[in-house]
C-alpha positions as a Markdown table, in Angstrom:
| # | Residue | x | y | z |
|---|---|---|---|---|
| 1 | Unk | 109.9 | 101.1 | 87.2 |
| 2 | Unk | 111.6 | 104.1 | 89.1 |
| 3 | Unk | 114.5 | 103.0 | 87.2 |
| 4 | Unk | 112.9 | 103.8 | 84.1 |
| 5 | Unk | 111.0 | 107.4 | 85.1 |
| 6 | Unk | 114.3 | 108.3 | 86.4 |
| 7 | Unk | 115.7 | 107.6 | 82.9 |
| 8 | Unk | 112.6 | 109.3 | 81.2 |
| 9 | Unk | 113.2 | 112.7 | 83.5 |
| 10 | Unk | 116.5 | 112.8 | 83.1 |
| 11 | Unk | 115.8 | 112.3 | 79.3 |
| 12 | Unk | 113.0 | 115.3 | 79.4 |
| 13 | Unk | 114.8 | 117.7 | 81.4 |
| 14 | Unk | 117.9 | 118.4 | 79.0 |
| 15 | Unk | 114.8 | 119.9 | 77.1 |
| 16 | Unk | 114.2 | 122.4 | 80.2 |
| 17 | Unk | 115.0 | 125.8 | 79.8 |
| 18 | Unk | 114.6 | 128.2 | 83.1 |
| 19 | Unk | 114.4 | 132.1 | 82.8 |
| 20 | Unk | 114.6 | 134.8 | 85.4 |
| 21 | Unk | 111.6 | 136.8 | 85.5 |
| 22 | Unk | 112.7 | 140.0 | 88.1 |
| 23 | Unk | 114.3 | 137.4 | 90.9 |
| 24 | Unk | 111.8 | 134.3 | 90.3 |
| 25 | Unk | 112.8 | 131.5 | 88.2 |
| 26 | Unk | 110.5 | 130.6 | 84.8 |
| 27 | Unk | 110.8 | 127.0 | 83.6 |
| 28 | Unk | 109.9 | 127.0 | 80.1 |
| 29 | Unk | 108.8 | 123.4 | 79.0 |
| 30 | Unk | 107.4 | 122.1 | 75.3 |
| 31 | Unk | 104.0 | 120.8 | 75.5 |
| 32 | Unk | 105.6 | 117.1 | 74.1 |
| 33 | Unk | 107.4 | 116.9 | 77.6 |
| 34 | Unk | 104.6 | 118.2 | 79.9 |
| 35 | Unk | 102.3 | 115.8 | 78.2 |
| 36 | Unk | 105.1 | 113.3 | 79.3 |
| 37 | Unk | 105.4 | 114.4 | 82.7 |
| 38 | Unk | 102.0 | 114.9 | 83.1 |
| 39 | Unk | 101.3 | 111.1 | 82.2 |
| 40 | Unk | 104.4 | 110.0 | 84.7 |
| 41 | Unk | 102.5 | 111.9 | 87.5 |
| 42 | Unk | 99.0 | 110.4 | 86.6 |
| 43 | Unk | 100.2 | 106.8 | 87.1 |
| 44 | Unk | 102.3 | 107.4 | 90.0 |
| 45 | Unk | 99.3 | 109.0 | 92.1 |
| 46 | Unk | 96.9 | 106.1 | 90.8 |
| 47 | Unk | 99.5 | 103.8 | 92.3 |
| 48 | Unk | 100.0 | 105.5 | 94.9 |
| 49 | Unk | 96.1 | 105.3 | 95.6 |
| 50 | Unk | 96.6 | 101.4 | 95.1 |
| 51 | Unk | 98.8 | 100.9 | 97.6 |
| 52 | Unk | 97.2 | 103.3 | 100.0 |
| 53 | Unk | 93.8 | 101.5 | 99.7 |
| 54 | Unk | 92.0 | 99.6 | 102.0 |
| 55 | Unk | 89.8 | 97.9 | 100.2 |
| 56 | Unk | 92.4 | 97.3 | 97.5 |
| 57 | Unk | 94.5 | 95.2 | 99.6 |
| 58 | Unk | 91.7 | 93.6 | 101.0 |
| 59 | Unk | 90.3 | 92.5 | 97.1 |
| 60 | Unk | 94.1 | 91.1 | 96.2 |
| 61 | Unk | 94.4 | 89.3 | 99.9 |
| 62 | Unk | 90.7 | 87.5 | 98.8 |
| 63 | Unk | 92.1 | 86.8 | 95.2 |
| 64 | Unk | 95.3 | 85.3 | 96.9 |
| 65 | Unk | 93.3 | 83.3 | 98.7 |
| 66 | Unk | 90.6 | 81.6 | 96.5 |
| 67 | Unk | 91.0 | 78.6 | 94.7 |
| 68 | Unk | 89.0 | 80.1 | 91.8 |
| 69 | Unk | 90.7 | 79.7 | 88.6 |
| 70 | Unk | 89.8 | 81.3 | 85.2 |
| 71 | Unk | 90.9 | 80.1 | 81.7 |
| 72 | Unk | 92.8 | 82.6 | 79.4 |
| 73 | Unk | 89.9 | 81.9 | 76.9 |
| 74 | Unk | 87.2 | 82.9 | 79.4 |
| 75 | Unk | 88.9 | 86.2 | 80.4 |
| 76 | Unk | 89.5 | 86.5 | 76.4 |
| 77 | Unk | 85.6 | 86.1 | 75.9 |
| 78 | Unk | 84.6 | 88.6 | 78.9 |
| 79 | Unk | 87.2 | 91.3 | 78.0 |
| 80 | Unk | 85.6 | 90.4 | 74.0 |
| 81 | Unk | 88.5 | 89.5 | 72.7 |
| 82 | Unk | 87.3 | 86.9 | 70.9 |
């Protein structure tokens, strides 16, 4: 996955301009790549949360452990796929 926003950012910032305004730098974005960017940013802090979660790890460590198995066509009928 880092892979792959590297890729993106590299992609996005050939589309970066940067200005002087008196001695500070300006970077000049279009909206299509902030909207991008902002997206990137979005998932990385909710993963970020994720990983930093107690109570996250402790849900995946209970769902490791059960036994408790659910058909495709029941998650299919609670999600209402079907």
């Amino acid at each position: 996955m880092v892979e792959c926003i590297n890729m993106i950012n590299s992609t996005l910032l050939k589309k970066v301009q940067v200005f002087k305004m008196g001695k500070n730098p300006v970077v000049v974005l279009p909206m299509n790549v902030w909207d991008t960017l902002t997206e990137q940013f979005d998932t990385l802090e909710e993963y970020y949360k994720m990983s930093t979660s107690v109570k996250y790890k402790k849900d995946i460590a209970r769902a490791r452990v059960s036994k408790k198995w659910i058909s495709a066509k029941d998650v299919y009928k609670k999600l209402g796929l079907v």
